[in-house]
Kinemage of the C-alpha trace (Angstrom):
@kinemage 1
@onewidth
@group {chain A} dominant
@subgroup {mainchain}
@vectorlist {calphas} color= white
{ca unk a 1} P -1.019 -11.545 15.011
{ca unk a 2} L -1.817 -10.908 18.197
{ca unk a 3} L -5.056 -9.176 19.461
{ca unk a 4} L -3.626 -5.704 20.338
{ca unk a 5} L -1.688 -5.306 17.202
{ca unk a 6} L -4.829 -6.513 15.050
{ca unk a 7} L -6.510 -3.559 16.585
{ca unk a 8} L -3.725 -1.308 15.905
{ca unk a 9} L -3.536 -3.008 12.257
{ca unk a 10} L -7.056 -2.224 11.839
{ca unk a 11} L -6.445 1.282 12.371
{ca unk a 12} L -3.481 1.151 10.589
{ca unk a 13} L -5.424 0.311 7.034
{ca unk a 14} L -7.433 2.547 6.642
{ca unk a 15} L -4.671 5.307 7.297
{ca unk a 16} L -2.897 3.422 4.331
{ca unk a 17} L -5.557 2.756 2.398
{ca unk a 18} L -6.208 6.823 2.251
{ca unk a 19} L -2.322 6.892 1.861
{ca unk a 20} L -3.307 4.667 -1.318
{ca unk a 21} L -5.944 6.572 -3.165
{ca unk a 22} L -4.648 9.908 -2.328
{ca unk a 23} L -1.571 8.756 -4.615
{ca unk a 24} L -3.161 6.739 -7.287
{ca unk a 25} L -5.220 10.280 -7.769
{ca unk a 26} L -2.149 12.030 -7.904
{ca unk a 27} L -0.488 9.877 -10.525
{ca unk a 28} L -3.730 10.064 -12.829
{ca unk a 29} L -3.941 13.697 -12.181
{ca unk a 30} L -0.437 13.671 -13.617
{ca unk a 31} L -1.747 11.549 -16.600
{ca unk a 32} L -4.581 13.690 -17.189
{ca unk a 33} L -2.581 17.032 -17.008
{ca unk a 34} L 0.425 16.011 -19.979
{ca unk a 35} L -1.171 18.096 -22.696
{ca unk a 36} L 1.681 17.273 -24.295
{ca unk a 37} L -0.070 13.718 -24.768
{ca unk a 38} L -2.927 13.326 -27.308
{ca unk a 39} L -6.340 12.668 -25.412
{ca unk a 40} L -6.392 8.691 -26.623
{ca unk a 41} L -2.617 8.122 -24.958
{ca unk a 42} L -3.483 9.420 -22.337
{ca unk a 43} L -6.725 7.693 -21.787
{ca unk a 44} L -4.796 4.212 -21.882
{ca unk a 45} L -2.016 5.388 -19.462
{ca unk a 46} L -4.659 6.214 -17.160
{ca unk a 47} L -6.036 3.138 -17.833
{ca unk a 48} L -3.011 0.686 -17.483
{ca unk a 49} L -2.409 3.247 -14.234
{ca unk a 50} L -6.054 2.089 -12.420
{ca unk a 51} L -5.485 -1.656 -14.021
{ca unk a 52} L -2.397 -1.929 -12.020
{ca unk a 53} L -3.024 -0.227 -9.398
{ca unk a 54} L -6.257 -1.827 -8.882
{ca unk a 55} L -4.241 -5.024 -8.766
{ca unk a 56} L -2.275 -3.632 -5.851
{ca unk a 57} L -5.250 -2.719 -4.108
{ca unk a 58} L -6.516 -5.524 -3.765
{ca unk a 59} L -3.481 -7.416 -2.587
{ca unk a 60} L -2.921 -5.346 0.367
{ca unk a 61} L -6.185 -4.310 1.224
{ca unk a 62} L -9.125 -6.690 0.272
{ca unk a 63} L -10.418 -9.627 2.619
{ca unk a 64} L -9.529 -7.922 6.360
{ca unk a 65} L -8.329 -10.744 8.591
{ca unk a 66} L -6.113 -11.701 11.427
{ca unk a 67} L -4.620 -14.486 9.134
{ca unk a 68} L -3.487 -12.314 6.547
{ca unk a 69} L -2.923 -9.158 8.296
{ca unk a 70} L 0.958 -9.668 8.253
{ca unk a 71} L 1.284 -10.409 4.585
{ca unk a 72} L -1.085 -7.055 4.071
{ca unk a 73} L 1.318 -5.100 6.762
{ca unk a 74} L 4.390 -5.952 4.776
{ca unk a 75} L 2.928 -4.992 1.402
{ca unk a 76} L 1.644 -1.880 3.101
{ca unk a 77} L 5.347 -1.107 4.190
{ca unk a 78} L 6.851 -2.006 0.539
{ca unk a 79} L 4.610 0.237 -0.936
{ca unk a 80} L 5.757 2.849 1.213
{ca unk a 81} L 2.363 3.438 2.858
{ca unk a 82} L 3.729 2.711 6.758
{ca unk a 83} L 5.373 5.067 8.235
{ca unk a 84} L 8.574 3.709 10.203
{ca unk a 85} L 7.322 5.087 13.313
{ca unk a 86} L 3.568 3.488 12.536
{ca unk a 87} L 5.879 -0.093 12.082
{ca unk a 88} L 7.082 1.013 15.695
{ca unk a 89} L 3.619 0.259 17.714
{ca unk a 90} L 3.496 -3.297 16.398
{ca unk a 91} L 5.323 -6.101 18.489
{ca unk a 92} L 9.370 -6.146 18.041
{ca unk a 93} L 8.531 -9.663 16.425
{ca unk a 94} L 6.395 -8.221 14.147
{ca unk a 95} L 8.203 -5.094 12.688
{ca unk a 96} L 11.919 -6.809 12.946
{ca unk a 97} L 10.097 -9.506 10.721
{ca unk a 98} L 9.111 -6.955 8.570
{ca unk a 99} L 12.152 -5.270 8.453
{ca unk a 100} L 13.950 -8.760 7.732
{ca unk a 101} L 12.049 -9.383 4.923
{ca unk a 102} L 11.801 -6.515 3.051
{ca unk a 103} L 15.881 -5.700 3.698
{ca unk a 104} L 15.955 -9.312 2.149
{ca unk a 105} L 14.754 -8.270 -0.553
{ca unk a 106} L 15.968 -5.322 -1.485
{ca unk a 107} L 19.512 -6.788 -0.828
């Protein structure tokens, strides 16, 4: 990755890591809230819910580095944290790559 999109990446994060936590706070909100749920269910839903997404979090967002910056961008943009037009101020090699893999795999 070059330079000026590791600066913009940079940026970029933390906008998705807030993204992030704003909905994992949301879903457990929504755990917390089914009092239709006994206490102890919903106690291990909220559970498996921070297990997971804890797993997540640290995939895309833990050890900042040019070398894996890529790899985080495109689990950023799976997990629907990007924005298309945030993909946009990265290098056409960069988001068409992006774009290429993750229409890949959804195909």
């Amino acid at each position: 990755m070059k330079e000026s999109e590791w600066k913009k990446f940079k940026k970029l994060k933390d906008i998705c890591l807030e993204r992030f936590c704003e909905r994992v706070l949301t879903n457990a909100n929504s755990i917390l809230d089914a009092k239709d749920k006994k206490s102890l269910d919903r106690y291990y839903d909220l559970y498996q819910l921070i297990q997971d997404e804890d797993k997540n979090l640290e995939k895309a967002f833990n050890g900042l580095s040019r070398s894996r910056a890529f790899m985080q961008l495109l689990l950023m943009y799976r997990m629907e944290l990007v924005e298309e037009s945030e993909l946009d101020e990265f290098e056409d090699e960069t988001k068409n790559e992006i774009r290429r893999i993750e229409s890949r795999e959804n195909s």
